[in-house]
C-alpha positions in Angstrom: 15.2 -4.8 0.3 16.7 -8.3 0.4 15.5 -11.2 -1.3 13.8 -12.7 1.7 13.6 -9.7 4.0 11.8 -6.9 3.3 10.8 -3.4 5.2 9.3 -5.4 7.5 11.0 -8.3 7.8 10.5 -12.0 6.0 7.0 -12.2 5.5 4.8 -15.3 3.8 2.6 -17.9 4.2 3.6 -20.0 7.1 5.0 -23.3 5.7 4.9 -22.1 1.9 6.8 -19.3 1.4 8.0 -19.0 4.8 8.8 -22.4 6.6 9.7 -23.4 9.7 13.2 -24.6 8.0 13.8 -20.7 7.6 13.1 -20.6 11.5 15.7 -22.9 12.4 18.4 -21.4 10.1 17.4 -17.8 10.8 17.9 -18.9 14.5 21.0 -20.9 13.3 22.7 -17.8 11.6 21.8 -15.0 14.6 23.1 -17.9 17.4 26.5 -18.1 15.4 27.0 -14.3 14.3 26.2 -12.8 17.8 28.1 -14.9 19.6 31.2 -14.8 16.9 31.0 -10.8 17.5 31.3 -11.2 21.2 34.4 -14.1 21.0 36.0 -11.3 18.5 35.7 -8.3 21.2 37.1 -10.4 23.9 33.6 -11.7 25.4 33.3 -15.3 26.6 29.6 -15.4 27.1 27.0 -16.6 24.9 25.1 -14.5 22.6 21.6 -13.3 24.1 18.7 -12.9 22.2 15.2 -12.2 23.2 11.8 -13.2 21.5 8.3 -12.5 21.0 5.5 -13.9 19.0 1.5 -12.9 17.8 -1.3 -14.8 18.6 -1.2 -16.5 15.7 -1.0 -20.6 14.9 1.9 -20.7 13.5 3.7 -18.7 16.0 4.5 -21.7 18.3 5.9 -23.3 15.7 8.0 -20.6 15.0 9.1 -19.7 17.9 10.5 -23.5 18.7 12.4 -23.7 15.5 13.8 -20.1 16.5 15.2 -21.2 19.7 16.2 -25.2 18.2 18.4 -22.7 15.8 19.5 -20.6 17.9 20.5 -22.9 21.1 22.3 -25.6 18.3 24.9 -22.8 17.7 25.0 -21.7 21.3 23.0 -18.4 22.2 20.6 -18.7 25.1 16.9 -17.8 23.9 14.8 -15.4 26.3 10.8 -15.7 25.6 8.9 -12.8 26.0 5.9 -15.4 24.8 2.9 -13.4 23.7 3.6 -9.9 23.4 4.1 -6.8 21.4 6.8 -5.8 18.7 7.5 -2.5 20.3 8.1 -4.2 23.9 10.7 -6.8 21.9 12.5 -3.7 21.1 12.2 -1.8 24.3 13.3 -5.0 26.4 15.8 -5.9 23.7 17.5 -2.1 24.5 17.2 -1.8 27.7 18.5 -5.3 29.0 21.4 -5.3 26.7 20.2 -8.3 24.2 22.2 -8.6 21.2 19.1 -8.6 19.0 15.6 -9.5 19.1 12.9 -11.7 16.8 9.6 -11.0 16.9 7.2 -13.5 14.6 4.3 -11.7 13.8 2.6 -10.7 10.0 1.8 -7.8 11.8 -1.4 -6.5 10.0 -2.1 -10.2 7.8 -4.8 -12.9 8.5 -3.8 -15.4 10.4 -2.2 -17.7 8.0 0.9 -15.5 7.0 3.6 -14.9 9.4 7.1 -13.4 9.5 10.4 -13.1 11.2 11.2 -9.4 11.9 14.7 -9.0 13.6 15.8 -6.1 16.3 19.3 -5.2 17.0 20.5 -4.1 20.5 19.4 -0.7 20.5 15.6 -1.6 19.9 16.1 -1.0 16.6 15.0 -2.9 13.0 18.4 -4.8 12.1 20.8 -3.4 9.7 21.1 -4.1 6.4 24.4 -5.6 6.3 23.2 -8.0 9.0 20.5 -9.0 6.9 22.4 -9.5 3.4 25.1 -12.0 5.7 21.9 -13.7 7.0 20.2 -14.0 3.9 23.6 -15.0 2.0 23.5 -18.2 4.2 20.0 -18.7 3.9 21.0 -19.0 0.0 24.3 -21.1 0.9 26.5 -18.8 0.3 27.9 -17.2 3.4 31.5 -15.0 3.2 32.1 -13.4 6.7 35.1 -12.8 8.7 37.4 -13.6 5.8 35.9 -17.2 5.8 33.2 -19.0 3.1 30.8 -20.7 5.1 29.0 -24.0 3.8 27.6 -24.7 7.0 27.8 -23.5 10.6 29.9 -25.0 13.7 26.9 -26.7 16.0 27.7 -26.2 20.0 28.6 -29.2 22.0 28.6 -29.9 25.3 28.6 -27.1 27.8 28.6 -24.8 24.5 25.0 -25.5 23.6 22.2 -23.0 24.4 19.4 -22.6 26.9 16.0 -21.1 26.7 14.9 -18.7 29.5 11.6 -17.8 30.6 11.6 -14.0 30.3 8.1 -13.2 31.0 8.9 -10.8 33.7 10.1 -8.7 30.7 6.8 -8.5 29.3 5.6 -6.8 32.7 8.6 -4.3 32.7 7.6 -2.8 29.9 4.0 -2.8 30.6 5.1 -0.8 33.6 7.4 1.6 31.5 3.9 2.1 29.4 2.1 3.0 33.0 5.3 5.4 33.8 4.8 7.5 30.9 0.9 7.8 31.8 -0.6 10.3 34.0 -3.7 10.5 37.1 -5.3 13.1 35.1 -6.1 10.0 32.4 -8.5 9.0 35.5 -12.1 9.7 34.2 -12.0 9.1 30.7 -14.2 6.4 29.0 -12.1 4.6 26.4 -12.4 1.5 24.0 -9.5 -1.0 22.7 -9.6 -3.4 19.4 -7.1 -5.7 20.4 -7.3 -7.4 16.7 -7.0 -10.6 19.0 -3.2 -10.3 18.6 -0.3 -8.9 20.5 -2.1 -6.4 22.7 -5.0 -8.7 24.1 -4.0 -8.8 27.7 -1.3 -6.3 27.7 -3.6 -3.1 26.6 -5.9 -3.3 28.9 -3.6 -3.9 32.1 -2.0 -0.1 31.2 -4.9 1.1 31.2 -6.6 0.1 34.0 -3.6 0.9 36.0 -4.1 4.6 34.7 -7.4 4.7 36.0 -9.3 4.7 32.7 -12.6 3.3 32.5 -11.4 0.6 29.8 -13.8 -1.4 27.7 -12.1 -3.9 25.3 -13.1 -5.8 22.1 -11.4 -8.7 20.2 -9.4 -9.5 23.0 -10.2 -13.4 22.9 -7.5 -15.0 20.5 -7.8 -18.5 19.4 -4.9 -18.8 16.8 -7.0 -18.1 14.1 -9.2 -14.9 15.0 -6.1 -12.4 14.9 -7.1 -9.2 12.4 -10.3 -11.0 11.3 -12.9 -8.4 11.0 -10.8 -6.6 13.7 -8.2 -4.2 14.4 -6.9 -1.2 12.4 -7.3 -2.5 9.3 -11.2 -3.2 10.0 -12.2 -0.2 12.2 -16.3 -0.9 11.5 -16.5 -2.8 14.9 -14.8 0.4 16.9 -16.8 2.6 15.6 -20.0 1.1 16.3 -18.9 0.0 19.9 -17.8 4.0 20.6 -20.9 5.4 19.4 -23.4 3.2 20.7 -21.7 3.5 24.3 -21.4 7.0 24.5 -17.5 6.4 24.7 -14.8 9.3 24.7 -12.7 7.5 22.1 -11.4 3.9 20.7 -7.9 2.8 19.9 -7.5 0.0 17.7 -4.4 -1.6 17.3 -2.9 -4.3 14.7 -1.7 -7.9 15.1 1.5 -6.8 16.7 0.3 -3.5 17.5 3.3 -1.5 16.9 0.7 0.7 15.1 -2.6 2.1 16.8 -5.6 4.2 14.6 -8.3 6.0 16.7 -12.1 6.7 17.1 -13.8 10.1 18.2 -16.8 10.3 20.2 -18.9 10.0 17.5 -17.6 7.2 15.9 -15.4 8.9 13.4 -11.5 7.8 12.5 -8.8 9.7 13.1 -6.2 8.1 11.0 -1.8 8.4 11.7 -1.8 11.7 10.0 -4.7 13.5 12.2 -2.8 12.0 15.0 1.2 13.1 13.9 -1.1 16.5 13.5 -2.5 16.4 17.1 0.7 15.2 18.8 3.0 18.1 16.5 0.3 20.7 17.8 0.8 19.7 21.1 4.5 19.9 21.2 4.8 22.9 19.2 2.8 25.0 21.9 4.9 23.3 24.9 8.1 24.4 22.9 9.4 20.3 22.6 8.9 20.2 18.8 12.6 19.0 17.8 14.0 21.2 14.6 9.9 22.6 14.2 9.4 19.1 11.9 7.2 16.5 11.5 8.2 13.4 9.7 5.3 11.9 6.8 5.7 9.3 3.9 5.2 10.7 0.4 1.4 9.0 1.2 0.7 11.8 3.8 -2.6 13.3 3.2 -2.4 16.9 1.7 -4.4 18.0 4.2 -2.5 17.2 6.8 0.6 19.7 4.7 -2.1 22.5 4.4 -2.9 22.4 8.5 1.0 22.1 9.1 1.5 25.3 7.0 -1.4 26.8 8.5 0.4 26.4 11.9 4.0 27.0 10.9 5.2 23.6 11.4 7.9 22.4 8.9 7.3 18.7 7.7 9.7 16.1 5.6 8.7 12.9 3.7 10.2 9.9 3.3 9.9 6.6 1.5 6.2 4.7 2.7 7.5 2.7 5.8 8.8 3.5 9.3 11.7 2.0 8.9 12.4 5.0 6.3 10.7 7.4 8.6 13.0 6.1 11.7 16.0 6.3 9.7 15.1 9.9 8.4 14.6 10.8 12.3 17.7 9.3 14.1 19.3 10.8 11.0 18.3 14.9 11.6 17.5 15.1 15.1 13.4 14.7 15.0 11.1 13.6 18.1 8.0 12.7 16.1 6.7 10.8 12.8 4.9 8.3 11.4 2.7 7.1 8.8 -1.1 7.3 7.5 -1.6 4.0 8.7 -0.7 4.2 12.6 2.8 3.7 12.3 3.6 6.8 15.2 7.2 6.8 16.5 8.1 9.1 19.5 11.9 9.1 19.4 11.7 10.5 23.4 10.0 7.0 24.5 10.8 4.5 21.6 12.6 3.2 19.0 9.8 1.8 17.1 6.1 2.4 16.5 4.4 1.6 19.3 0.4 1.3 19.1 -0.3 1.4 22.7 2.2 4.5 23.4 0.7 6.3 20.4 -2.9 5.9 22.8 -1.1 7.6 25.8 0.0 10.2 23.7 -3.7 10.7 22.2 -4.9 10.6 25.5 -2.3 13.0 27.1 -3.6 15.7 24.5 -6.9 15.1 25.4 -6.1 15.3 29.1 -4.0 18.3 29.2 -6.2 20.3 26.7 -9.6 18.8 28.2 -10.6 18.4 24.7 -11.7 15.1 23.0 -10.4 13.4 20.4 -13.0 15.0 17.4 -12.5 18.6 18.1 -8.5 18.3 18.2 -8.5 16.5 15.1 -11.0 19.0 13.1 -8.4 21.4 11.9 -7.2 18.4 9.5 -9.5 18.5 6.5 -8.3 15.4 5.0 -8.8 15.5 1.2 -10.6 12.9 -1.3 -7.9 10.6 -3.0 -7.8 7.6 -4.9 -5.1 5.2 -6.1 -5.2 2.8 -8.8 -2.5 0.3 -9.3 -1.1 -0.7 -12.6 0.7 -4.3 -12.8 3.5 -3.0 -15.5 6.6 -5.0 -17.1 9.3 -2.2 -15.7 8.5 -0.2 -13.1 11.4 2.1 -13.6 10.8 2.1 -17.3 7.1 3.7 -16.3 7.5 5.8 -13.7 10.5 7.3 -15.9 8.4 7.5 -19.3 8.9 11.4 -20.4 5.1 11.4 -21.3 4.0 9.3 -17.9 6.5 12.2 -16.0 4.7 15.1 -18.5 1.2 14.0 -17.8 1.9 14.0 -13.9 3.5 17.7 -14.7 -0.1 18.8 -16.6 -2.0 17.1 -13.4 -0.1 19.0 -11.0 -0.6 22.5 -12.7 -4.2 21.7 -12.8 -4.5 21.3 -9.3 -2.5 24.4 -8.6 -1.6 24.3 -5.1 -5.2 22.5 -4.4 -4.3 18.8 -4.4 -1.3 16.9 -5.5 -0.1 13.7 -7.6 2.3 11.1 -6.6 3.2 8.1 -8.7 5.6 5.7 -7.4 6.8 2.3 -7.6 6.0 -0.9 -5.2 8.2 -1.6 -2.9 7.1 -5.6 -3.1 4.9 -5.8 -6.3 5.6 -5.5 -9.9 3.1 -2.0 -9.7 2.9 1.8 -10.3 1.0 3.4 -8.0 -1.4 6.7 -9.3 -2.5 8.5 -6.7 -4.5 11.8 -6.5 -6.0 14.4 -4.3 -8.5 16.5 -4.8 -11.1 17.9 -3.4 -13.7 15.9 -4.8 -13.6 12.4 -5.3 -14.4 13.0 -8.9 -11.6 15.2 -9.8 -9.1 12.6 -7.9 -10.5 9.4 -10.2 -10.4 11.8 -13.4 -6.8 13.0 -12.7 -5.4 9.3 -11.6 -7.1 7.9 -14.7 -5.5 9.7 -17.0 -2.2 9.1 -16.1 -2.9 5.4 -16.2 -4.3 5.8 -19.5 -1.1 7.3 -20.7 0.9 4.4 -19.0 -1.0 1.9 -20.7 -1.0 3.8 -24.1 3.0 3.6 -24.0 2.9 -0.3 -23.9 4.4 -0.6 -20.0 1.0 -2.2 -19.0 2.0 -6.1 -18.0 -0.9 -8.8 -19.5 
């Protein structure tokens, strides 16, 4: 991770940590290097770059300083306005963009917001993209055999436009209704729309399908997106599903490239009940690429056990989907994800994708004529807890011979019934502990005494 960008692009507090004088030389640098690349492979066009915001307050703001950056050094800006991350990466592919910006803080309250950049294949930007980018950022720019103090500004005929690419938005909401199916007719659903991203855009898939779609937090006002709403506040779902005798909810997050689900009765069914759902499902139709699944290392044990149980092979990566992505692309996989909703289907996208994810959910249920609760109960997912420790050196911590020993004696303990992971933050100055069990108890007793051992051995930060 850079200094500025991190798995998930640069995220803060709009105009503290992340201003809109980052905007403008974020859309300064992309304007310049995209349309540099083109003059050096013989193009004489500008640079083409697509963009899509949240519902958030800042976005606007954002978004102008975007385009004033990029249109000063000559790209022409497309605007996607409100829309989703995954549909900035499916547009950005398939109408041959040189990158895409989406400004969204994703999950966050409505006060953070973030820059997350997409190359041309619908992808998150490479890192050596990034490092040039954030090398200017700092001042310090070395590309193409040249330092860089400043960039060139266009002139005349050279300078940018903006384009109104709203017709891209409806593209991809009709690439969503491809991938549907007339046997969805029937079934009585419910969206969280987190008033973000997918406020408008859910609902029209799904009423095109012929669901019988009832939505909630779907009235944004700049300052509403994720509050008490979405996937990271699932109480308001829940309630809605049971009480209205629903088939199932999908709630989505501020950007919703990720998507969590209800049952009937109200229950969740997080990412790893739905990568279990979705592997089943392929496995029996024979379309499970290389027989593997792909977790994070913050996969639920339970979710391993059912895999085994089934004879479905499963690898873990790093805690993010860009690492999960990577891991995919990398060994030929169709399907992975994380706990928290992040669900890629290589076969349809590039990225997570929270509305696809409920196609997919609802496909299963469709073709099995089985709701959501009863596909889901094989997964027994399994009590954990995770305590965080603020430490001076992570790596001195998590490499202590008697913090590795301890995890070793937890491990045996468990004995094939649980497991133990302790890891560093990828953002914070932490150690993670987690455990699970199969009671609560054991989990809190096992974590706790690897903490204790961390703390006895002086890494614990004041």
């Amino acid at each position: 991770m850079g200094k500025y960008f991190g798995t998930d692009g640069f995220r803060g507090e709009a105009n503290e940590s992340l201003t809109a004088e980052h905007a403008f030389q974020v859309g300064r640098f992309l304007g310049w290097y995209f349309g540099e690349l083109r003059k050096r492979n013989g193009g004489s066009t500008p640079a083409r770059i697509v963009i899509g915001k949240d519902t958030r307050r800042s976005s606007y703001m954002f978004e102008y300083t975007l385009v004033g950056g990029l249109t000063a050094s000559g790209a022409d800006a497309y605007l996607l306005h409100v829309t989703t991350t995954p549909s900035v990466a499916y547009i950005a592919k398939t109408d041959g963009f040189d990158c895409g910006i989406m400004i969204s803080a994703s999950h966050n309250p409505y006060y953070d917001n973030g820059i997350k950049l997409i190359n041309g294949k619908g992808e998150k930007m490479d890192e050596a993209t990034i490092a040039l980018l954030e090398a200017y950022l700092d001042g310090g720019l070395e590309v193409f055999g040249k330092r860089y103090e400043e960039l060139p500004h266009a002139t005349r005929e050279g300078i940018g436009r903006t384009v109104d690419y709203a017709d891209g938005r409806s593209r991809y909401a009709q690439h969503l209704i491809s991938l549907g199916d007339e046997s969805f007719r029937g079934w009585r659903i419910a969206l969280d729309c987190a008033n973000g991203s997918a406020w408008s855009l859910a609902k029209t898939v799904f009423d095109a399908l012929g669901v019988e779609t009832h939505v909630i937090h779907a009235e944004p006002n700049g300052e509403n997106i994720n509050n008490n709403a979405g996937s990271t506040h699932m109480e308001g779902l829940q309630k809605f599903v049971a009480e209205h005798g629903l088939d199932a909810g999908f709630a989505y997050d501020g950007d919703a490239d990720r998507c969590l689900c209800v049952d009937e009765t109200g229950r969740i069914v997080n990412g790893d009940q739905i990568l279990y759902i979705y592997g089943r499902y392929l496995k029996e139709h024979g379309k499970l690429a290389n027989n593997t699944v792909v977790t994070t290392v913050m996969s639920n044990f339970g979710l391993y056990k059912a895999f085994d149980e089934l004879g479905i092979g499963y690898a873990k990566t790093a805690v993010g989907d860009k690492y999960v992505y990577e891991y995919m692309t990398q060994n030929g996989c169709c399907l992975g994800g994380e706990q928290s909703g992040h669900i890629i289907f290589t076969d349809d996208a590039s990225t997570g994708d929270g509305i696809l994810t409920s196609l997919k959910m609802l496909e299963v249920m469709s073709a099995k004529k089985q709701r959501l609760g009863e596909l889901a109960a094989p997964v027994t997912v399994y009590p954990q807890v995770l305590i965080n420790v603020r430490v001076k050196d992570k790596a001195a911590a998590q490499n202590d011979a008697d913090v590795q020993a301890a995890v070793r004696e937890a491990e045996e303990e468990l004995s094939g019934a649980g497991r133990i992971l302790v890891r560093e933050s990828g953002t914070e100055p932490l150690i993670r502990v987690m455990a699970e069990a199969e009671t609560k108890e054991r989990c809190r007793a096992l974590a706790e005494r690897i903490v204790s051992v961390i703390k006895a051995k002086g890494h614990e930060r004041s």
